[in-house]
C-alpha positions as CSV (number, residue, x, y, z in Angstrom):
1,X,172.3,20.7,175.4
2,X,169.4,17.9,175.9
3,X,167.5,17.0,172.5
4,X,166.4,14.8,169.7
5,X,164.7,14.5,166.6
6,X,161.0,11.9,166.1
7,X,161.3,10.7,162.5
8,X,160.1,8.2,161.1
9,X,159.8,5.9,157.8
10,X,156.8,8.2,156.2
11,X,154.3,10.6,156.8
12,X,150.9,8.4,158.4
13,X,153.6,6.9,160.8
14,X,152.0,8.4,163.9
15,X,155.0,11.0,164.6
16,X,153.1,14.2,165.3
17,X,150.6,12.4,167.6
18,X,153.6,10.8,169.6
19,X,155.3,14.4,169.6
20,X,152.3,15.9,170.9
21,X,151.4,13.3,173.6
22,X,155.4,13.3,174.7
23,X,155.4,17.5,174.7
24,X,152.2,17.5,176.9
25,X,153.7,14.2,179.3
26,X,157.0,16.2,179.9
27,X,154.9,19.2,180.3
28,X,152.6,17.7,183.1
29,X,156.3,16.3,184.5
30,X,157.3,19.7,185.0
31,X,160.4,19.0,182.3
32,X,161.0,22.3,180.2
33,X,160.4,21.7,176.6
34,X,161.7,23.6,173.4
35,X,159.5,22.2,170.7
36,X,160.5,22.9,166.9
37,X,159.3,21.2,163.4
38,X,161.5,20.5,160.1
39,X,160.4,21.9,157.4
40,X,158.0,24.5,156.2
41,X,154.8,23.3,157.9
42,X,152.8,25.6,160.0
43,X,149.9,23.6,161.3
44,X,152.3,20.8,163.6
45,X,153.7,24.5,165.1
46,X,150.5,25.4,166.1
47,X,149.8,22.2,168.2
48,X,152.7,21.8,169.6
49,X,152.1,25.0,171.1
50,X,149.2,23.7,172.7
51,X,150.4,20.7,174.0
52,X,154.1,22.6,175.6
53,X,152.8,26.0,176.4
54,X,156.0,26.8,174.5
55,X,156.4,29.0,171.3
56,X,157.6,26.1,168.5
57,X,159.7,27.4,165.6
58,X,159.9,26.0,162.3
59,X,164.1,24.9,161.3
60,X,164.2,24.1,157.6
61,X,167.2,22.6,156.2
62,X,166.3,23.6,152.6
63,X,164.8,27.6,153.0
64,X,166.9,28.4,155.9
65,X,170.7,29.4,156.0
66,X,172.7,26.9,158.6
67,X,173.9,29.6,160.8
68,X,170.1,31.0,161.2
69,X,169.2,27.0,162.1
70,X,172.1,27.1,164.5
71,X,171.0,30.3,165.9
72,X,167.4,29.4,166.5
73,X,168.4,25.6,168.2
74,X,170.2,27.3,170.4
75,X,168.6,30.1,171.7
76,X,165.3,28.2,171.6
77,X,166.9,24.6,173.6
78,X,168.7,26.9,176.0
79,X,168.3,25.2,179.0
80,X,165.2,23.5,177.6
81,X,164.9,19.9,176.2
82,X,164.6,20.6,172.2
83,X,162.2,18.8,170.6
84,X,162.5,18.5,166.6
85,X,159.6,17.1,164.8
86,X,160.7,16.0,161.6
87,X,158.6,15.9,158.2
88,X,157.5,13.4,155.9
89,X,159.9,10.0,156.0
90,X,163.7,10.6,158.0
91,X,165.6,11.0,154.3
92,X,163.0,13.2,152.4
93,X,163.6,16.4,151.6
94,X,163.0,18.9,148.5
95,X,162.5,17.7,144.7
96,X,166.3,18.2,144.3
97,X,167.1,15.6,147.3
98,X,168.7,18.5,150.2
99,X,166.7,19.4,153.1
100,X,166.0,16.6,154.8
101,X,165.2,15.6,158.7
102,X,168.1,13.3,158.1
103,X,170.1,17.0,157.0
104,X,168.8,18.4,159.7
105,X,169.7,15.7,162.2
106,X,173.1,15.4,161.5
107,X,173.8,19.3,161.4
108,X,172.9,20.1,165.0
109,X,173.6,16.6,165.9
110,X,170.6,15.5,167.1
111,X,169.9,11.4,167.8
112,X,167.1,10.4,166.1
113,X,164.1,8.3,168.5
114,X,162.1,6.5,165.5
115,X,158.7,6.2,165.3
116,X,157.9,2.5,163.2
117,X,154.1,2.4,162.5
118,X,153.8,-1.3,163.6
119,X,150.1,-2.1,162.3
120,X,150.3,-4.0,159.6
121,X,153.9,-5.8,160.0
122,X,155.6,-8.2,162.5
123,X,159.3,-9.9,161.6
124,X,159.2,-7.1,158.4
125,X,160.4,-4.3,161.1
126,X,163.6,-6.0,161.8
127,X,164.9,-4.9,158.1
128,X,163.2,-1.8,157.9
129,X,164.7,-0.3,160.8
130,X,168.2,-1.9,160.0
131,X,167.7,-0.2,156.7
132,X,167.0,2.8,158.0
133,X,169.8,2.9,160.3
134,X,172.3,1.5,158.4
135,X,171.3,4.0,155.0
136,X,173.7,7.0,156.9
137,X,176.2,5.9,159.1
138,X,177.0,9.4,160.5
139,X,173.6,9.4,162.3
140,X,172.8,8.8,165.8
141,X,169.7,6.5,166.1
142,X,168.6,7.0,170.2
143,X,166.2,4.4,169.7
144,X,162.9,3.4,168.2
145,X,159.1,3.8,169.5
146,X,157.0,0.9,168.4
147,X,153.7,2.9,167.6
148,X,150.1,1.0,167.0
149,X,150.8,-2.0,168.3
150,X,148.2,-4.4,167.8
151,X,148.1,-6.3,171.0
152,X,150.6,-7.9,173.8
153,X,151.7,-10.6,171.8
154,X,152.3,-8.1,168.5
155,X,154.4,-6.6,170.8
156,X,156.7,-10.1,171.6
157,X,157.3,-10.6,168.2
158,X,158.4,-7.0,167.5
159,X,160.7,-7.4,170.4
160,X,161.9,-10.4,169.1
161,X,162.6,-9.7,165.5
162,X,164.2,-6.0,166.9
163,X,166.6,-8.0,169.4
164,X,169.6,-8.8,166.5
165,X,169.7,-5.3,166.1
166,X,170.5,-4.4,169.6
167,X,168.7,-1.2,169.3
168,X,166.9,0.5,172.6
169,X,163.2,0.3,172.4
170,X,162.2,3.8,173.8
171,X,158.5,3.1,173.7
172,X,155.3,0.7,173.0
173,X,152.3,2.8,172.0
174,X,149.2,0.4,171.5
175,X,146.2,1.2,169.0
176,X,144.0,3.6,170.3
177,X,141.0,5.2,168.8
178,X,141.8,8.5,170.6
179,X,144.8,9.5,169.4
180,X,143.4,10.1,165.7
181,X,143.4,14.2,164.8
182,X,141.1,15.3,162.1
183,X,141.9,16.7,158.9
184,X,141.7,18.6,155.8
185,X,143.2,19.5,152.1
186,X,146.4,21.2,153.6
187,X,146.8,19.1,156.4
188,X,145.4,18.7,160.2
189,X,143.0,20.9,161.0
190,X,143.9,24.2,162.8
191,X,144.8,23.9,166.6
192,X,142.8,27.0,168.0
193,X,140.0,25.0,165.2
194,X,140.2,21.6,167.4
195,X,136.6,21.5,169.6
196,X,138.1,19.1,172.0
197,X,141.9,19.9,171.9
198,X,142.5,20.2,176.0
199,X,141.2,16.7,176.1
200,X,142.7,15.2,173.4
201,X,146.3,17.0,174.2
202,X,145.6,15.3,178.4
203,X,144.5,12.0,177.2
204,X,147.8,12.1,174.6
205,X,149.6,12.4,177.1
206,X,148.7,9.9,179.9
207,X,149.4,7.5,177.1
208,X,153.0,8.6,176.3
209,X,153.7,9.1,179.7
210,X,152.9,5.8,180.2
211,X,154.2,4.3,176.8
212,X,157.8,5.6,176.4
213,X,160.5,5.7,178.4
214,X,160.5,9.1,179.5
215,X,163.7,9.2,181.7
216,X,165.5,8.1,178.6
217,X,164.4,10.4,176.4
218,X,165.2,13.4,178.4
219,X,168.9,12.2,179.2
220,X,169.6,12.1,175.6
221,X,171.9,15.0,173.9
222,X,172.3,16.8,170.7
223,X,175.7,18.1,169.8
224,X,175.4,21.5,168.5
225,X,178.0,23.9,167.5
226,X,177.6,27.6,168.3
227,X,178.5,30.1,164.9
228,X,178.2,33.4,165.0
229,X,175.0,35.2,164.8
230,X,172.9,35.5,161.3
231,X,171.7,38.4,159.1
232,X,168.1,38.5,159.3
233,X,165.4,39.4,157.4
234,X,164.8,43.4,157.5
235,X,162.1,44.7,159.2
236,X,158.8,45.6,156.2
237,X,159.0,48.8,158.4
238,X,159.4,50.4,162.2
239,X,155.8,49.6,163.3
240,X,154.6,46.0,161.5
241,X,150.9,45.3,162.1
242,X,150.3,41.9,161.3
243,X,147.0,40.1,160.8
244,X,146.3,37.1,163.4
245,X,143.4,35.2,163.8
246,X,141.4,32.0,162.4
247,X,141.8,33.1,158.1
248,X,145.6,34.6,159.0
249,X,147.3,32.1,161.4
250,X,150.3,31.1,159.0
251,X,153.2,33.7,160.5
252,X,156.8,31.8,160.5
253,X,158.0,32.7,164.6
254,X,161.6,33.3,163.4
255,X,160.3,35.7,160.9
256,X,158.6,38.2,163.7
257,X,161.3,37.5,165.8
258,X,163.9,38.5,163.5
259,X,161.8,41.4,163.2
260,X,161.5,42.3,166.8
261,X,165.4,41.5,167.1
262,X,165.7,44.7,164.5
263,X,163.8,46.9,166.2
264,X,160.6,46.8,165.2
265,X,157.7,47.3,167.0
266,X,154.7,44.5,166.5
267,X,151.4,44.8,166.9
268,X,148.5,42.4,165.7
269,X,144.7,42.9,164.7
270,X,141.7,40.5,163.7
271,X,140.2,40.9,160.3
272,X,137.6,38.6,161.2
273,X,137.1,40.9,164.3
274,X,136.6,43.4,161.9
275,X,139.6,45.3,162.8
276,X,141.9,47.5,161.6
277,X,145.7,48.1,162.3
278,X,146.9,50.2,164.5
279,X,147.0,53.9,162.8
280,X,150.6,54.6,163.8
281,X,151.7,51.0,162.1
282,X,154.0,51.6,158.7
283,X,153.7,48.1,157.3
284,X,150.7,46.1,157.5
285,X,151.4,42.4,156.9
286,X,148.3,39.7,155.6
287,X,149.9,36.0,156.3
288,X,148.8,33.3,155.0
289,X,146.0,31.3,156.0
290,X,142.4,29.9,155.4
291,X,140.7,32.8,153.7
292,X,138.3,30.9,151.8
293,X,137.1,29.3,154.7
294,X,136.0,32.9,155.9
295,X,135.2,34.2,152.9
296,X,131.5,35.5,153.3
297,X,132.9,36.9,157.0
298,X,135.8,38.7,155.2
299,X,133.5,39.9,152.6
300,X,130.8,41.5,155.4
301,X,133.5,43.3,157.0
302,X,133.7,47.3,157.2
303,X,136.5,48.6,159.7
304,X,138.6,46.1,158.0
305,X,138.2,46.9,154.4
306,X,138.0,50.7,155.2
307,X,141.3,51.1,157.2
308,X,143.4,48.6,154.6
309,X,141.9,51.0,152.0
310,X,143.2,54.2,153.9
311,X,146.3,52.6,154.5
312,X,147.1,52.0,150.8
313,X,145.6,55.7,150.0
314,X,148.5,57.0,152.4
315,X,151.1,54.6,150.7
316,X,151.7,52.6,153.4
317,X,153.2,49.2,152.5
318,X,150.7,46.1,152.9
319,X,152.7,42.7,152.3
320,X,150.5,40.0,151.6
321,X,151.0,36.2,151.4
322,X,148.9,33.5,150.2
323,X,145.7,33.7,151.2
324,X,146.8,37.4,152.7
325,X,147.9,37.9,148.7
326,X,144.0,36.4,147.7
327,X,142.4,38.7,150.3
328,X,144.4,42.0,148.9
329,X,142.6,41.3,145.7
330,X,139.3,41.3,144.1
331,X,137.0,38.4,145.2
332,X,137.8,35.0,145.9
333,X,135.7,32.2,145.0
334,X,135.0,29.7,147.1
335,X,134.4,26.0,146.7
336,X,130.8,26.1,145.5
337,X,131.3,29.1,142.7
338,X,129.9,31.8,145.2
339,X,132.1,34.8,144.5
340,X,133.1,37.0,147.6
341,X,134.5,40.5,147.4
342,X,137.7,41.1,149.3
343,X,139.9,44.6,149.6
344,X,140.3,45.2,145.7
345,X,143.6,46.6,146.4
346,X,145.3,44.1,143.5
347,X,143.4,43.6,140.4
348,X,143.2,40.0,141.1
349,X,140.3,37.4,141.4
350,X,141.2,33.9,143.0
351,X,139.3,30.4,142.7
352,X,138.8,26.9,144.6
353,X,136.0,26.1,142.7
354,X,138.3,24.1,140.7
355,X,141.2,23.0,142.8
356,X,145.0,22.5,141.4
357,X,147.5,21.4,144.0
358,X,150.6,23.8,144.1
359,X,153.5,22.6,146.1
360,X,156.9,23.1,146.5
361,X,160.0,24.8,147.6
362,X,160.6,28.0,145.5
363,X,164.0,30.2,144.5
364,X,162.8,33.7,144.4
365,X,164.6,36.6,142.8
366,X,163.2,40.0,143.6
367,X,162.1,42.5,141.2
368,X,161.5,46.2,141.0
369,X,159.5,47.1,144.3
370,X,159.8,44.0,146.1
371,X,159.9,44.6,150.0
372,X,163.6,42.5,149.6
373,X,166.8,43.1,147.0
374,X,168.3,40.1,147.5
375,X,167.9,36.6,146.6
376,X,165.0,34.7,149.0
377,X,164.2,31.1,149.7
378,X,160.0,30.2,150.2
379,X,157.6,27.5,150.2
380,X,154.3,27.3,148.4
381,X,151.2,25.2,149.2
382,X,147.8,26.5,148.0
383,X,144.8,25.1,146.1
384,X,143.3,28.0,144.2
385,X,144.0,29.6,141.4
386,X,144.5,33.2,139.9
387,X,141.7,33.7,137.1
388,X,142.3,37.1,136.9
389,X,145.1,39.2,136.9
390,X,144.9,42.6,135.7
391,X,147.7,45.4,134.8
392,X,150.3,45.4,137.7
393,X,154.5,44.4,138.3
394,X,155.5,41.1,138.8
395,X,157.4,40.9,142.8
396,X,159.8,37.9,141.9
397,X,161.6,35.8,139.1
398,X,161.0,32.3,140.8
399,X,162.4,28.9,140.5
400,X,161.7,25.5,141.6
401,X,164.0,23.4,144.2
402,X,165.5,21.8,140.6
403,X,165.8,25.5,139.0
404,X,163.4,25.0,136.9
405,X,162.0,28.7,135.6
406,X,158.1,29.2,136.8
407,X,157.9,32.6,135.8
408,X,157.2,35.6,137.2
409,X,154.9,35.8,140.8
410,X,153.1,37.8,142.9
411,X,152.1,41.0,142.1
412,X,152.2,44.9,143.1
413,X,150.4,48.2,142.4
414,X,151.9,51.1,144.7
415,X,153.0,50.0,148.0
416,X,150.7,46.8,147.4
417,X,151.8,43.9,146.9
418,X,152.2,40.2,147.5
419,X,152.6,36.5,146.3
420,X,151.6,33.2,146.8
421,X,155.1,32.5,148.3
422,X,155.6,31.9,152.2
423,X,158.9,34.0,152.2
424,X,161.2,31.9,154.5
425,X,164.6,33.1,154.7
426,X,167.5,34.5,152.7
427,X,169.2,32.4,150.2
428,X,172.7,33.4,151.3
């Protein structure tokens, strides 16, 4: 099977624009892509999407078992060129030092093109790189990408400090204006958010086409290993209507896949829309998202609100996760104080008027009504905060990546229930 891996030293290096540039170049080539991210990010997904036409799924060395990593390489590359994204710098991973790119890498044996932000250093990239390549012998570095490059004699001496190292140079991208995404508190902005993404995705990728060596890159392989098939994640139920639009875009692909694989039947519906799910659906499922962004919208709606209402009334099971889990409560308040009433289906009010970062990989062990009974590995990543939380069970006993206790989360009255946990996999 063709693939690789873009790393680079640290997040800022320029990776995800060089991905998306290279996914849309190969695209316009007529080259079939697979693309895929490390880690538990779901905005990258989302763009590479855009820029493949391809479904991307997420392979996390920490939250995910190695035979579900396996599976989902394989099936996805299958005849495809796979396309691994990594995260933050090549060797960071969780807070306990496991789940790396670099982890990821070497376990489906993928050589690694590196992308070296060259803007503010010349004869300095010579040890960085031989650092970098020299830190864990049992990788395969393809090559390196020489991103931002200031001008055609930047470029000389990068070449010329590189050449000891007798390392392939798989691309020269020079400073462009263009290639700069916006952003915001949880990352880049949302694909389906970006005004101008066609034309930013094209222009990306005449200048990768153009930049790096595209022949190369497709002629390089990854050395995986086919195991035997994993046990998923159970179905929340036969019929699973999930919530998709602008406030609920943040569904893990493996996750609904894994689902479908099981037998269930998926359907989708559009809060914002003001729709309902489908009447014949036996679990209804909120993902995460940017709720507070649509707060007042939420808060307007009718179908919406009524039909999540009924559905509780007839004990049907509603899963929801962060800002699915801040929409099944009270009100959320926004940024400015304004209070917003969502489903009251939790007794639970939510705030960003005062914003605490929480981040992190998270050990969760299931309690007493929790849609799983067995041990689960998740991510969280939110800025707002519960200021209320009224009489109700606890879903999970939850850890940090160290072990460190954090309590009891989530929360569940009936067949209600949810956390601020992005669920991601089992943990054995």
């Amino acid at each position: 099977m063709n693939g690789f891996m873009i790393a680079a030293p640290h997040s800022g290096s320029g990776k995800t624009t060089v991905t998306l540039g290279l996914l849309r170049a190969l695209r316009t080539a007529g080259v079939a892509v697979a693309p895929a991210k490390a880690g538990p990010d779901y905005i990258d997904p989302a763009f590479h999407a855009f820029a493949s036409g391809e479904l991307c799924f997420n392979l996390d060395p920490w939250a995910m078992r190695d035979d579900l990593i396996d599976d989902l390489a394989h099936k996805h590359g299958e005849n495809r060129l796979l396309i691994v994204e990594a995260m933050m710098g090549l060797f960071d991973g969780a807070a306990d030092g496991t789940g790396s790119a670099a982890d990821l890498a070497e376990q489906l044996g993928l050589p690694i093109v590196f992308v070296v932000d060259c803007a503010r250093m010349a004869q300095s990239i010579s040890a960085l790189v031989s650092g970098y390549m020299n830190y864990r012998p049992s990788l395969r570095f393809a090559g390196i990408v020489l991103n931002r490059v200031g001008s055609a004699r930047h470029e000389q001496m990068l070449r010329a400090a590189l050449k000891p190292l007798d390392v392939p140079i798989l691309g020269v991208v020079m400073q462009d204006a263009d290639l700069a995404l916006p952003s915001r508190h949880l990352g880049l902005v949302q694909a389906r958010e970006h005004e101008s993404l066609e034309g930013f995705l094209n222009k990306a990728g005449e200048i990768m086409g153009q930049s790096l060596d595209l022949d190369a890159l497709t002629k390089l392989d990854a050395q995986l290993i086919s195991i035997a098939r994993p046990q998923l994640l159970p179905p929340l139920g036969q019929h699973i209507a999930i919530a998709v639009d602008d406030a609920f875009a943040f569904c893990y692909p493996h996750m609904v896949q894994g689902w479908r694989s099981a037998g269930a039947e998926i359907s989708y519906f559009s809060p914002l829309a003001d729709e309902g799910p489908e009447r014949e659906a036996d679990a209804i499922f909120l993902p995460g998202g940017y709720p507070e962004l649509y707060a007042a919208q939420l808060a307007a709606t009718k179908h919406f609100k009524r039909a999540l209402r009924n559905a509780a009334d007839r004990k049907i099971p509603i899963y929801g996760e962060c800002g699915g889990y801040m929409v099944l409560g009270e009100a959320i308040i926004d940024a400015d104080g304004k209070s917003h009433d969502m489903l009251g289906l939790l007794p639970l009010k939510t705030s960003f008027e005062t914003r605490k970062r929480h981040l992190g990989y998270r050990k969760l062990k299931p309690l007493d009504g929790s849609p799983w009974q067995f041990d689960l590995k998740g991510h969280e990543f939110h800025y707002s905060t519960e200021i209320k939380r009224g009489v109700g069970e606890p879903l999970f006993a939850m850890r940090d990546a160290l072990g460190n206790d954090l309590g009891e989360a989530g929360l569940r009255v009936g067949s209600v229930a949810g956390s601020y946990c992005h669920v991601i996999d089992r943990a054995a």
